[in-house]
PDB file with SEQRES, HELIX, SHEET and CRYST1 records, atoms N, CA, C and O in Angstrom:
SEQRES   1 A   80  UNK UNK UNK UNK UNK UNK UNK UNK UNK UNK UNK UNK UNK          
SEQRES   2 A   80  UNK UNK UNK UNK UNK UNK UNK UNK UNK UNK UNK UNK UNK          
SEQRES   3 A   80  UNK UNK UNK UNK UNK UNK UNK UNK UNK UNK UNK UNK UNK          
SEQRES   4 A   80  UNK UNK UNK UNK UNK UNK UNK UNK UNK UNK UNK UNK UNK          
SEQRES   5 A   80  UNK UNK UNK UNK UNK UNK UNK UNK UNK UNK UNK UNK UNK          
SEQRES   6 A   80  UNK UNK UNK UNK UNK UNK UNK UNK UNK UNK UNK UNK UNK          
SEQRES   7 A   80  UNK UNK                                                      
HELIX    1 AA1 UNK A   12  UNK A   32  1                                  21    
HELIX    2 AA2 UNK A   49  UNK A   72  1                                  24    
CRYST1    1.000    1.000    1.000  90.00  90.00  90.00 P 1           1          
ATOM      1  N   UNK A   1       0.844  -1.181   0.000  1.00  0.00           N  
ATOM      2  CA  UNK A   1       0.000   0.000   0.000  1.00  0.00           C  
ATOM      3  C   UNK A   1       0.882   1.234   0.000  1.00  0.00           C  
ATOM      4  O   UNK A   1       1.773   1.376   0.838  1.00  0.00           O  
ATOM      5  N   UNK A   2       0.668   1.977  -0.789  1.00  0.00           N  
ATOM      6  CA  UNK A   2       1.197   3.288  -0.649  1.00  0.00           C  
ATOM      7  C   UNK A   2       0.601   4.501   0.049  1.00  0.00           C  
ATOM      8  O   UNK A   2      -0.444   4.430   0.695  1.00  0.00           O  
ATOM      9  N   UNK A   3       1.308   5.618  -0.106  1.00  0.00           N  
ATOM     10  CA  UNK A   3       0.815   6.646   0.625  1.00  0.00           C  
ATOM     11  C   UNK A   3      -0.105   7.928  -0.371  1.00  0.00           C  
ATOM     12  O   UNK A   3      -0.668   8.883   0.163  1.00  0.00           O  
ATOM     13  N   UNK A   4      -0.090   7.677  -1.882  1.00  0.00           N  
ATOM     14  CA  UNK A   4      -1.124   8.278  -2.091  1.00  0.00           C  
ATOM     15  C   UNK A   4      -2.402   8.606  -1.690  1.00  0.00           C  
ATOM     16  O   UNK A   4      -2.952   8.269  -0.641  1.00  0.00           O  
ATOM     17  N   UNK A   5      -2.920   9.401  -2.739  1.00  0.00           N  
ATOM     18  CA  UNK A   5      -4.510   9.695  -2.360  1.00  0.00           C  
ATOM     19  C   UNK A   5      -5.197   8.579  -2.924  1.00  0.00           C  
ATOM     20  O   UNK A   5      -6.247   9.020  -3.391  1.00  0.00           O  
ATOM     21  N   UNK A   6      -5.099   7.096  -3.147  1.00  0.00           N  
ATOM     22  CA  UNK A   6      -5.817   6.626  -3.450  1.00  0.00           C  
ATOM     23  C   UNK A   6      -5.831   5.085  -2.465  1.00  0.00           C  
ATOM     24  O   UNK A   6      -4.834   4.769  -1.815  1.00  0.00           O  
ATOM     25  N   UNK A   7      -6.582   4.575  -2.474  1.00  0.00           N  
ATOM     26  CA  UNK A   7      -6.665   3.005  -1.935  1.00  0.00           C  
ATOM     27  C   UNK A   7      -7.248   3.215  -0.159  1.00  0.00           C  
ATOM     28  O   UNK A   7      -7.599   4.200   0.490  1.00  0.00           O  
ATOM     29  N   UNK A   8      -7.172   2.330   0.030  1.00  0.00           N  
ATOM     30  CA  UNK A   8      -8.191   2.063   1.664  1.00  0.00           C  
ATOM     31  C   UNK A   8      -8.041   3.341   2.085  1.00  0.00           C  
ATOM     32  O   UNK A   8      -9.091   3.976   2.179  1.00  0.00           O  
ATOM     33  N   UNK A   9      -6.998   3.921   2.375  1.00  0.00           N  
ATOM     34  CA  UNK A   9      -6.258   4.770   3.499  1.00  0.00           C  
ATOM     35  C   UNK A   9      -5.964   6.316   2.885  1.00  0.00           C  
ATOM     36  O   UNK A   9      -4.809   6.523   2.513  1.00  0.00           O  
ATOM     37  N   UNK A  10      -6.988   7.463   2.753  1.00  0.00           N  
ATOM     38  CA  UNK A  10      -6.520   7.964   1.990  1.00  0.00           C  
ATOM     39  C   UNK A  10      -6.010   9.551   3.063  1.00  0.00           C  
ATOM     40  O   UNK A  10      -5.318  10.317   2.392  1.00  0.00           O  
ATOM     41  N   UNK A  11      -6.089   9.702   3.505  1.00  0.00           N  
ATOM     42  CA  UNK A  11      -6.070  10.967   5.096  1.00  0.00           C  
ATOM     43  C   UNK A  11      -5.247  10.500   5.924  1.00  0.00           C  
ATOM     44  O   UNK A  11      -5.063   9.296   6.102  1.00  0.00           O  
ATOM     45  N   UNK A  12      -4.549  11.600   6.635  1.00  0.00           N  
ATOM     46  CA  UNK A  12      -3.876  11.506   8.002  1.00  0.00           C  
ATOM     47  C   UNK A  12      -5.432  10.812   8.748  1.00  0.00           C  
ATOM     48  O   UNK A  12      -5.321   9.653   9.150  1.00  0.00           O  
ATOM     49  N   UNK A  13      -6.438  11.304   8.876  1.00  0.00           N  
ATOM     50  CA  UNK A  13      -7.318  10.868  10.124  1.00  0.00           C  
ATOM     51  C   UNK A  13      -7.330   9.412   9.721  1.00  0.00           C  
ATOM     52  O   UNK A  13      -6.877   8.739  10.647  1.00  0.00           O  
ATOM     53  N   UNK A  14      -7.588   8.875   8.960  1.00  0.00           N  
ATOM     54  CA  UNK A  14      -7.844   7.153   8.573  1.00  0.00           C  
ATOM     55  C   UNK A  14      -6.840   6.627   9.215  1.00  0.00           C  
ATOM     56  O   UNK A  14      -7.015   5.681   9.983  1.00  0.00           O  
ATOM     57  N   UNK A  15      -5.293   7.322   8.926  1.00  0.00           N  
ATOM     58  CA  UNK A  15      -4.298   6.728   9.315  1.00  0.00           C  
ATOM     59  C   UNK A  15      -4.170   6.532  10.958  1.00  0.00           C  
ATOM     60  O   UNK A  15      -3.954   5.466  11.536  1.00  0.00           O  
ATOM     61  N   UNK A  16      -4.340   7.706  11.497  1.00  0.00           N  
ATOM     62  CA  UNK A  16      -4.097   7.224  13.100  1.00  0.00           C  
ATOM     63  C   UNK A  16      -5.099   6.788  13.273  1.00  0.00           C  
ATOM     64  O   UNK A  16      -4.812   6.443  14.419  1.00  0.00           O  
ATOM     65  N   UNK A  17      -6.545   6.315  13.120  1.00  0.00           N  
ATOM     66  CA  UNK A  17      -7.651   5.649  13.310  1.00  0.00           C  
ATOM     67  C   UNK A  17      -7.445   4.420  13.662  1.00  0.00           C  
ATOM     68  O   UNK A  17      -7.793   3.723  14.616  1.00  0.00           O  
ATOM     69  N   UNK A  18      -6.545   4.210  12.319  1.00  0.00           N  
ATOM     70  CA  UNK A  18      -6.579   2.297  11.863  1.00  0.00           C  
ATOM     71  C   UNK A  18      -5.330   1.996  13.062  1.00  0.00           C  
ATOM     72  O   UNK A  18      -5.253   0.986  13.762  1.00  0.00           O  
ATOM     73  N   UNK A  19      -4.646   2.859  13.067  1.00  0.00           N  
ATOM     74  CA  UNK A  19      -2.871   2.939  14.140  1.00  0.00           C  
ATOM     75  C   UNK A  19      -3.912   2.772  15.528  1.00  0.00           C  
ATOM     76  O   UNK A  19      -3.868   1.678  16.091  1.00  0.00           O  
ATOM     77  N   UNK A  20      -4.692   3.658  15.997  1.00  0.00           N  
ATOM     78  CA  UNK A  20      -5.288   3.904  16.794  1.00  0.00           C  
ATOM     79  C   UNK A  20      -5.896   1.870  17.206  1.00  0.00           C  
ATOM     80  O   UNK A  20      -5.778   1.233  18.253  1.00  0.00           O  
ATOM     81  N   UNK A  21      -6.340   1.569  16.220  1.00  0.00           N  
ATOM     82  CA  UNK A  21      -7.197   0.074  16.658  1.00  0.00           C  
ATOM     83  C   UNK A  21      -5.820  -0.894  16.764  1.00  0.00           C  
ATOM     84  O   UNK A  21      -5.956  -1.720  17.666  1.00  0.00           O  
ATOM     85  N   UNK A  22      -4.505  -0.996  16.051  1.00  0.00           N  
ATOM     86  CA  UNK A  22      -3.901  -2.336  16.361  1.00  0.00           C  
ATOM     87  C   UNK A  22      -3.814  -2.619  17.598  1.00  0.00           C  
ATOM     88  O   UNK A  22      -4.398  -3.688  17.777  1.00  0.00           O  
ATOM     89  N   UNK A  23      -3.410  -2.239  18.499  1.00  0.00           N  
ATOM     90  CA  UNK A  23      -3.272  -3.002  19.798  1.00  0.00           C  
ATOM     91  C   UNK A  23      -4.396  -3.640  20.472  1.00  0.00           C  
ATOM     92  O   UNK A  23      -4.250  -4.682  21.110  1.00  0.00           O  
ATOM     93  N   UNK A  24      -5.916  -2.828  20.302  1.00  0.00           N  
ATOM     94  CA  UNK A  24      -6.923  -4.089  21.026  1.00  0.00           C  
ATOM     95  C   UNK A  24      -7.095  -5.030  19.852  1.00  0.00           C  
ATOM     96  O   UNK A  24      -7.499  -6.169  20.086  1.00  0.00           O  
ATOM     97  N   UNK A  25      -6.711  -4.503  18.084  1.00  0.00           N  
ATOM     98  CA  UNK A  25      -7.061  -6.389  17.748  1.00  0.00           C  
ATOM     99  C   UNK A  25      -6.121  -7.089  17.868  1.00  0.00           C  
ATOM    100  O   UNK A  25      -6.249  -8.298  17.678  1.00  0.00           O  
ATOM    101  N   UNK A  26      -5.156  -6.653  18.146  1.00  0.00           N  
ATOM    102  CA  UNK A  26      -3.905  -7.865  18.609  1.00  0.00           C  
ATOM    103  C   UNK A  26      -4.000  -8.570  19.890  1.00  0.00           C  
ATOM    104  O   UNK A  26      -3.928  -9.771  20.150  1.00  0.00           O  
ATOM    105  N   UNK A  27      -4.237  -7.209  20.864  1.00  0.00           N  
ATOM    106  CA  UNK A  27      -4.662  -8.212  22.433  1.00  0.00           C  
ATOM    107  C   UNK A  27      -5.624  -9.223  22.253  1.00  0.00           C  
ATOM    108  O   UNK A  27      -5.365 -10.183  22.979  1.00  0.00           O  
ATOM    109  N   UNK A  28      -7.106  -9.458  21.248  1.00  0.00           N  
ATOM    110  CA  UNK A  28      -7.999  -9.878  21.451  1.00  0.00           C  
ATOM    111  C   UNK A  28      -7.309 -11.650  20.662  1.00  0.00           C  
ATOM    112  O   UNK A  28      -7.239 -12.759  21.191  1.00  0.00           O  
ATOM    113  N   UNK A  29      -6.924 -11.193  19.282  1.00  0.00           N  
ATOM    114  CA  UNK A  29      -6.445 -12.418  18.610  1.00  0.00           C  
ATOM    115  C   UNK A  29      -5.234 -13.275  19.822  1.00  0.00           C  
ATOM    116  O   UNK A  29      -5.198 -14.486  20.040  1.00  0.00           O  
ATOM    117  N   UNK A  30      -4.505 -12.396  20.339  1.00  0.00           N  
ATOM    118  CA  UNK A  30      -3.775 -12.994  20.994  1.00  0.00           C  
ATOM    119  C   UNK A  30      -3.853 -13.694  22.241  1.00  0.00           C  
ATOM    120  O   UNK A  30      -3.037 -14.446  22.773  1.00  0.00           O  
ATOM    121  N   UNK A  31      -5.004 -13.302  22.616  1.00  0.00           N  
ATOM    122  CA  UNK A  31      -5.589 -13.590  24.066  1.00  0.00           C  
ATOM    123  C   UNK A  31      -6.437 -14.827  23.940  1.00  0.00           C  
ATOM    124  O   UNK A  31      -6.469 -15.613  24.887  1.00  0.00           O  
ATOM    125  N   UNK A  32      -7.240 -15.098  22.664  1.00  0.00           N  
ATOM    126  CA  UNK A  32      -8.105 -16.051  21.908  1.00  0.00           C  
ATOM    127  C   UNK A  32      -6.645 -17.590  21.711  1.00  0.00           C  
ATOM    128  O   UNK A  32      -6.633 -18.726  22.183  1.00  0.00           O  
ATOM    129  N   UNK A  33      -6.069 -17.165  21.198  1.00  0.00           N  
ATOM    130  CA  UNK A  33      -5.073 -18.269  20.853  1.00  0.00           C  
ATOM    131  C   UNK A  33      -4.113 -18.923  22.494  1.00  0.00           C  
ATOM    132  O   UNK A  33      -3.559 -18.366  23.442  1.00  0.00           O  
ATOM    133  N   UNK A  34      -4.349 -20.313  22.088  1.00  0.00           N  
ATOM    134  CA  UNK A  34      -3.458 -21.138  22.437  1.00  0.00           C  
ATOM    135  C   UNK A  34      -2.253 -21.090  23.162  1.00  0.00           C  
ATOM    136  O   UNK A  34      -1.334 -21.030  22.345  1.00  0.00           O  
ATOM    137  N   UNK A  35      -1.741 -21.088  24.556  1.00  0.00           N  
ATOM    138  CA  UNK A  35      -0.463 -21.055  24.125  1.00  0.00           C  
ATOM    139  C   UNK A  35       0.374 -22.149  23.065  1.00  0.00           C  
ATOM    140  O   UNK A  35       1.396 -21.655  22.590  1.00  0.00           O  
ATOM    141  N   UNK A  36       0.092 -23.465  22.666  1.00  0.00           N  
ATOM    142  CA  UNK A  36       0.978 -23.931  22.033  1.00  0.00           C  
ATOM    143  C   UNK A  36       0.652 -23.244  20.349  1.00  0.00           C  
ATOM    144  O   UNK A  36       1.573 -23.106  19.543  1.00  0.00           O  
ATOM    145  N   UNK A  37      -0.657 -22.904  20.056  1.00  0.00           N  
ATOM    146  CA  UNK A  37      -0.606 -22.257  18.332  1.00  0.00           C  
ATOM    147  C   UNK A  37       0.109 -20.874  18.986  1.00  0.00           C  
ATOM    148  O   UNK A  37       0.788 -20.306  18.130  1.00  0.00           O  
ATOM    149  N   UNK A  38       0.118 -20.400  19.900  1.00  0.00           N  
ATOM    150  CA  UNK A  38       1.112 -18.699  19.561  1.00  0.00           C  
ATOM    151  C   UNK A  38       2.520 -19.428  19.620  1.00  0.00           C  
ATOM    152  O   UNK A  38       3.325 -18.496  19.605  1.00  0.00           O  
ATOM    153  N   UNK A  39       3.084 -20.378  19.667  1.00  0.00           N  
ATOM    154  CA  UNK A  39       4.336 -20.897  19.470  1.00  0.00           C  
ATOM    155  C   UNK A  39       4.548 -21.537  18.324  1.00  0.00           C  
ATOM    156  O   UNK A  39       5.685 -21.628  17.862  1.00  0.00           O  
ATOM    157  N   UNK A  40       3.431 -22.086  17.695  1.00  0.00           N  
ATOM    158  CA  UNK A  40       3.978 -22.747  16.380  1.00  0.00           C  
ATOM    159  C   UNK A  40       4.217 -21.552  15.079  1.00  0.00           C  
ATOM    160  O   UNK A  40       3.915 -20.377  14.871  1.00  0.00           O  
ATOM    161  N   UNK A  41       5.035 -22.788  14.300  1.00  0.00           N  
ATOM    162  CA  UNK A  41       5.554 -22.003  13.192  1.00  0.00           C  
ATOM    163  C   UNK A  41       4.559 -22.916  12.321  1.00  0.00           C  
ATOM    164  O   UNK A  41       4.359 -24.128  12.402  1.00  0.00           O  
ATOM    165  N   UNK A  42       3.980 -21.923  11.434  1.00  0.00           N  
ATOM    166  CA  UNK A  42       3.166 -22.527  10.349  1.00  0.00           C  
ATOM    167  C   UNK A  42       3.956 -23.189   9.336  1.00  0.00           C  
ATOM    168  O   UNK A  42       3.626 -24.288   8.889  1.00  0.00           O  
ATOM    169  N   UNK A  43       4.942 -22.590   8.972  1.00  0.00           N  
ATOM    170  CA  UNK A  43       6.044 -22.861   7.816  1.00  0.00           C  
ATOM    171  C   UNK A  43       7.523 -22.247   8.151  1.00  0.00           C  
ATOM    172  O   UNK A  43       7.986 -21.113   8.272  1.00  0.00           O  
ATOM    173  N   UNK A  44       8.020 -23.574   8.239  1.00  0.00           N  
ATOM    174  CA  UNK A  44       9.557 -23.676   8.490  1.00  0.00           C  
ATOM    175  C   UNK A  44      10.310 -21.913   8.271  1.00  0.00           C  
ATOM    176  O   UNK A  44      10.309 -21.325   7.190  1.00  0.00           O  
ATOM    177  N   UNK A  45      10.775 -21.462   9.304  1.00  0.00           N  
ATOM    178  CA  UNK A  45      12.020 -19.969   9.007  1.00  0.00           C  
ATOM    179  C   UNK A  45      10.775 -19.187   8.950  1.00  0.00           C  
ATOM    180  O   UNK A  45      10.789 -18.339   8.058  1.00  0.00           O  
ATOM    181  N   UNK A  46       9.838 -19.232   9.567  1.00  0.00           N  
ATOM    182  CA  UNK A  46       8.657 -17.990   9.689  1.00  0.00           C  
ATOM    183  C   UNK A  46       8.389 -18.166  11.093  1.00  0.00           C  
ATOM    184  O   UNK A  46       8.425 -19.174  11.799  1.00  0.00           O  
ATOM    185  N   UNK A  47       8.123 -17.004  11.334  1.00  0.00           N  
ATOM    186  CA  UNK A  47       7.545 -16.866  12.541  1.00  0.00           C  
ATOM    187  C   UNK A  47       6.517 -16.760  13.224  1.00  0.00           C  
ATOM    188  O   UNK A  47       5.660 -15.972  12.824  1.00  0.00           O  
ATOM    189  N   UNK A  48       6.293 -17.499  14.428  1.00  0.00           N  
ATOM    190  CA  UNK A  48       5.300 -17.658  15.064  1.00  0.00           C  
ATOM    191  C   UNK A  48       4.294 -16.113  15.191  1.00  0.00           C  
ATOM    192  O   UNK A  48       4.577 -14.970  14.832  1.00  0.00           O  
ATOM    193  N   UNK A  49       2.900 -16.728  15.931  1.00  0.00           N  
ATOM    194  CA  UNK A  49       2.574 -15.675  16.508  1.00  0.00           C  
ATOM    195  C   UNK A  49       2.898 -14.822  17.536  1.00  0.00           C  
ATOM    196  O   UNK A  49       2.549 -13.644  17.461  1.00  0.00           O  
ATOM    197  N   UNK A  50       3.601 -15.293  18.625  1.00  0.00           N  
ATOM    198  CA  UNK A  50       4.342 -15.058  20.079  1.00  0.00           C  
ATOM    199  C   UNK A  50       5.618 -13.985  19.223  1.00  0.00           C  
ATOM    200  O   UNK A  50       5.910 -12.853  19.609  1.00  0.00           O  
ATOM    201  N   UNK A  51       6.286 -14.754  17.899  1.00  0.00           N  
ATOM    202  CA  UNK A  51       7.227 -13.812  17.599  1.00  0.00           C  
ATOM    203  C   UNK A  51       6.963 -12.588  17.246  1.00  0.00           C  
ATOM    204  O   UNK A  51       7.689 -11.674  17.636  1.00  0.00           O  
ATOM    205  N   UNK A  52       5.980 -12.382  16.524  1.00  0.00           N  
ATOM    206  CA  UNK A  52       5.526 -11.260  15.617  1.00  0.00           C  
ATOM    207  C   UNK A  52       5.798  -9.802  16.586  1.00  0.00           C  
ATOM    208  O   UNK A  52       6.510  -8.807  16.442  1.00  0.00           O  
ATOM    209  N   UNK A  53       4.402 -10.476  18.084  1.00  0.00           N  
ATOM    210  CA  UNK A  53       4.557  -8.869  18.961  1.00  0.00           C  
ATOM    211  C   UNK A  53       5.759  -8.649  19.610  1.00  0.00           C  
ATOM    212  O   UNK A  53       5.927  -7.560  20.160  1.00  0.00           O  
ATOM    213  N   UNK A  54       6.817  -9.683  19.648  1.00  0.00           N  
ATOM    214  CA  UNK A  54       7.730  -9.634  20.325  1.00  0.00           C  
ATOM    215  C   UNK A  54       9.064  -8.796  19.585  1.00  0.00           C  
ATOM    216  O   UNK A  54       9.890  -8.056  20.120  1.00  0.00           O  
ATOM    217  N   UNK A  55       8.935  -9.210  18.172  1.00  0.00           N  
ATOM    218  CA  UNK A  55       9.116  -8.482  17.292  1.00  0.00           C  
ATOM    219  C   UNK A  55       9.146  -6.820  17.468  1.00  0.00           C  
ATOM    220  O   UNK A  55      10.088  -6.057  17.253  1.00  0.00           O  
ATOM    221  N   UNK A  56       7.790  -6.519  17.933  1.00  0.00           N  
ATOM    222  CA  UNK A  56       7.342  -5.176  17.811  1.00  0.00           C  
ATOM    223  C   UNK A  56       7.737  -4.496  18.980  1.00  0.00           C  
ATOM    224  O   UNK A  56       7.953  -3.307  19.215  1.00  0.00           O  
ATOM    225  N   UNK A  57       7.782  -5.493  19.639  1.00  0.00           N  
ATOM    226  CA  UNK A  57       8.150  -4.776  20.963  1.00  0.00           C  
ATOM    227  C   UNK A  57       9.894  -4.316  21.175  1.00  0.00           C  
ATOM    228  O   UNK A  57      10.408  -3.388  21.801  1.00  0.00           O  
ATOM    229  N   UNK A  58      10.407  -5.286  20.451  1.00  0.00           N  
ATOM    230  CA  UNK A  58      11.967  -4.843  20.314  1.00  0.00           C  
ATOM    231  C   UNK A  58      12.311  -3.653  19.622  1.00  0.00           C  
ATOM    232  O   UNK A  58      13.228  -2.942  20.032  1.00  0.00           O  
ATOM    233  N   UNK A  59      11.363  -3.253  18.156  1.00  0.00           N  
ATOM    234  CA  UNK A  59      11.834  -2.646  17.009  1.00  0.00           C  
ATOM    235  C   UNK A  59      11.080  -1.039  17.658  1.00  0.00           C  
ATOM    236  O   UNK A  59      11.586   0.002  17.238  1.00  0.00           O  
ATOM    237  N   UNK A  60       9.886  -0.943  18.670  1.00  0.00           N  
ATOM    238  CA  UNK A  60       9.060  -0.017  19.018  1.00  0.00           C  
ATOM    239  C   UNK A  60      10.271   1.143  19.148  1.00  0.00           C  
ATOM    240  O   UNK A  60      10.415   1.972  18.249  1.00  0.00           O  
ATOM    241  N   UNK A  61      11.074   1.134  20.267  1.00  0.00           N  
ATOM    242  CA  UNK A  61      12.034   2.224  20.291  1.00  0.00           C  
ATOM    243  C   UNK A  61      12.861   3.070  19.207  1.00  0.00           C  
ATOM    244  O   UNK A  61      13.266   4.225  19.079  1.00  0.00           O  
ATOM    245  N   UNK A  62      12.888   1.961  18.555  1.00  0.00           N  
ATOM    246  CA  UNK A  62      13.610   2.754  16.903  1.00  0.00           C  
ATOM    247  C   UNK A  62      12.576   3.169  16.090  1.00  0.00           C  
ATOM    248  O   UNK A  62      12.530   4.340  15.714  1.00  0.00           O  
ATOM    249  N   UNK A  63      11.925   2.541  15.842  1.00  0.00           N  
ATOM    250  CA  UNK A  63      10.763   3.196  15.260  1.00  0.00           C  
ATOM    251  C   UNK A  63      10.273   4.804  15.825  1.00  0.00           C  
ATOM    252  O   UNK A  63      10.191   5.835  15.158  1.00  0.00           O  
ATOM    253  N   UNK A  64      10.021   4.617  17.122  1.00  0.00           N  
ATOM    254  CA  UNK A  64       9.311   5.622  17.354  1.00  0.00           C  
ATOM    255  C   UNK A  64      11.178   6.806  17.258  1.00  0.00           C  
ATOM    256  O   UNK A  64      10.931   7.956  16.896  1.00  0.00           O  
ATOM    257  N   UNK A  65      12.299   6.613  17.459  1.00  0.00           N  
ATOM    258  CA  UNK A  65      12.853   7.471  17.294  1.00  0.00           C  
ATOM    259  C   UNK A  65      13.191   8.127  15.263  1.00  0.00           C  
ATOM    260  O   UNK A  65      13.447   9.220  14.757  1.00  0.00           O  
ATOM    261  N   UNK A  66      13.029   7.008  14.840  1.00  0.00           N  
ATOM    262  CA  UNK A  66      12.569   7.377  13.280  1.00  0.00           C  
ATOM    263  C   UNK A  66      11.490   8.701  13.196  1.00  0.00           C  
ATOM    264  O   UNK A  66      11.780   9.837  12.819  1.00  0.00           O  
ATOM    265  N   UNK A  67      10.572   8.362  13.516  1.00  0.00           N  
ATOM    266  CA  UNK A  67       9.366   9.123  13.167  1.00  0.00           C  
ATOM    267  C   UNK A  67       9.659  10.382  13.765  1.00  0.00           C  
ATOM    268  O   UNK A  67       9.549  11.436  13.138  1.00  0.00           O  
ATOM    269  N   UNK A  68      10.115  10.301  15.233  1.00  0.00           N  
ATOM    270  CA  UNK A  68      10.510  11.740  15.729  1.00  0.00           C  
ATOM    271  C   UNK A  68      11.242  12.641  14.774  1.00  0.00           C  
ATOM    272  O   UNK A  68      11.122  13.866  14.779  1.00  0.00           O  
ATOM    273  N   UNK A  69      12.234  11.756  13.714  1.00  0.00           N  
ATOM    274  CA  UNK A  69      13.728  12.722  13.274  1.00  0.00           C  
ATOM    275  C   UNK A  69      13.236  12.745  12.237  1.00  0.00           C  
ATOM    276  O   UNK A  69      13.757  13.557  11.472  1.00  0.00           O  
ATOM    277  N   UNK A  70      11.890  11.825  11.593  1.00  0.00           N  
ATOM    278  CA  UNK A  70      11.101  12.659  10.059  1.00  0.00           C  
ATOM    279  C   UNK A  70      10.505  13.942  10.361  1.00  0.00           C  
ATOM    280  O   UNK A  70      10.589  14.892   9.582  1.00  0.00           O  
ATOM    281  N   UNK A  71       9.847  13.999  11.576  1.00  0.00           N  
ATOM    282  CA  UNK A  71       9.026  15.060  12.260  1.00  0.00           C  
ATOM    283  C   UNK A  71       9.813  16.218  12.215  1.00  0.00           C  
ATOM    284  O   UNK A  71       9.347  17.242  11.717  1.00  0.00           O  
ATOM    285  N   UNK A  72      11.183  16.178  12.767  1.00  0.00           N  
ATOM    286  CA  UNK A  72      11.788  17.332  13.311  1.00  0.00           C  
ATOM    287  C   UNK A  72      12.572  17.540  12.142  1.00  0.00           C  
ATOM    288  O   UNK A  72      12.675  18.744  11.907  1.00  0.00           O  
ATOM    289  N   UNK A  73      13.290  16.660  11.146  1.00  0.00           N  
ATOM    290  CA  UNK A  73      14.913  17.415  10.251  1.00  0.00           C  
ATOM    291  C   UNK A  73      14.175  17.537   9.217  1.00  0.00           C  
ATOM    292  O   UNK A  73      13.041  17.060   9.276  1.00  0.00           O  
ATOM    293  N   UNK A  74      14.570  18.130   8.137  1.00  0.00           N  
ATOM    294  CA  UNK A  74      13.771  18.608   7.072  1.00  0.00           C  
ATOM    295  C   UNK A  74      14.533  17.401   6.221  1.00  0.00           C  
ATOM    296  O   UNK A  74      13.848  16.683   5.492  1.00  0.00           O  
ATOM    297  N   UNK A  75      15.995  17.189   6.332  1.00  0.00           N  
ATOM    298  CA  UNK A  75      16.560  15.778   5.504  1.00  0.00           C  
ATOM    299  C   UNK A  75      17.125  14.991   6.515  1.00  0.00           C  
ATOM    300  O   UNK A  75      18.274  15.001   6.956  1.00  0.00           O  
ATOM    301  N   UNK A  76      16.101  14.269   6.839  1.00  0.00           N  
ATOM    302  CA  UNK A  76      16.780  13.014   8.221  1.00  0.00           C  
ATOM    303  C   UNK A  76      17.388  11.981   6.609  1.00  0.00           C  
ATOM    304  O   UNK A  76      17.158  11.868   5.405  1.00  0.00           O  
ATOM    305  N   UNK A  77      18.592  11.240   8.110  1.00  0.00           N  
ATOM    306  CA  UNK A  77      19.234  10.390   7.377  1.00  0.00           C  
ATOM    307  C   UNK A  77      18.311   8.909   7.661  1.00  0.00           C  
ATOM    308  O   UNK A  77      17.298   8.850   8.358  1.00  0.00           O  
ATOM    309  N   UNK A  78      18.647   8.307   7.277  1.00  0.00           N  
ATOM    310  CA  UNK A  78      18.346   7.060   7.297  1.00  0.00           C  
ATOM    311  C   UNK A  78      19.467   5.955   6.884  1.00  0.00           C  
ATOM    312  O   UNK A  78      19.934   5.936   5.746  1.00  0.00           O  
ATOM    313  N   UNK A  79      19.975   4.778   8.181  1.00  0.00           N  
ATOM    314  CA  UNK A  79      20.789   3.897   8.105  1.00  0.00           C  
ATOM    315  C   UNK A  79      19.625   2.180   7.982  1.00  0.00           C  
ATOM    316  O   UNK A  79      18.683   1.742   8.643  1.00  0.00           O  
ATOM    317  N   UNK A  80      20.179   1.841   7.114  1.00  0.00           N  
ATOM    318  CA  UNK A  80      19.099   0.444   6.741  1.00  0.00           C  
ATOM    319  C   UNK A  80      20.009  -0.711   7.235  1.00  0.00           C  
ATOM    320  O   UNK A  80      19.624  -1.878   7.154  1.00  0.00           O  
TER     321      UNK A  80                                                      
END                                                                             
């Protein structure tokens, strides 16, 4: 999906809306599941469900310092 004016998402308001809902549908899917399905791997070198938020939870700090230094520099750098 891109960031044009076209497709699902077309406004800043849609955007923090939809930002706004991930965490209760993740608590709910996640709370619904298993502990042994939030541990399985569906397909070999992919990751579980348990990995995904855990995932997010590692990468949250950089992320959110990304967005700060798009916010604030007029040419932030970016290291990949």
């Amino acid at each position: 999906m891109t960031m044009k004016d076209e497709g699902p998402m077309r406004n800043r308001a849609e955007i923090i809306d939809c930002l706004k809902k991930i965490p209760a549908i993740l608590t709910e899917l996640v709370a619904e599941a298993s502990p042994a399905l939030l541990k399985k791997r569906g397909v070999a070198g992919k990751w579980s469900i348990h990995e995904h938020p855990c995932h997010l939870v590692d990468v949250h700090p950089m992320l959110i310092g990304r967005f700060i230094m798009f916010r604030n520099e007029e040419a932030p750098w970016l290291i990949i």
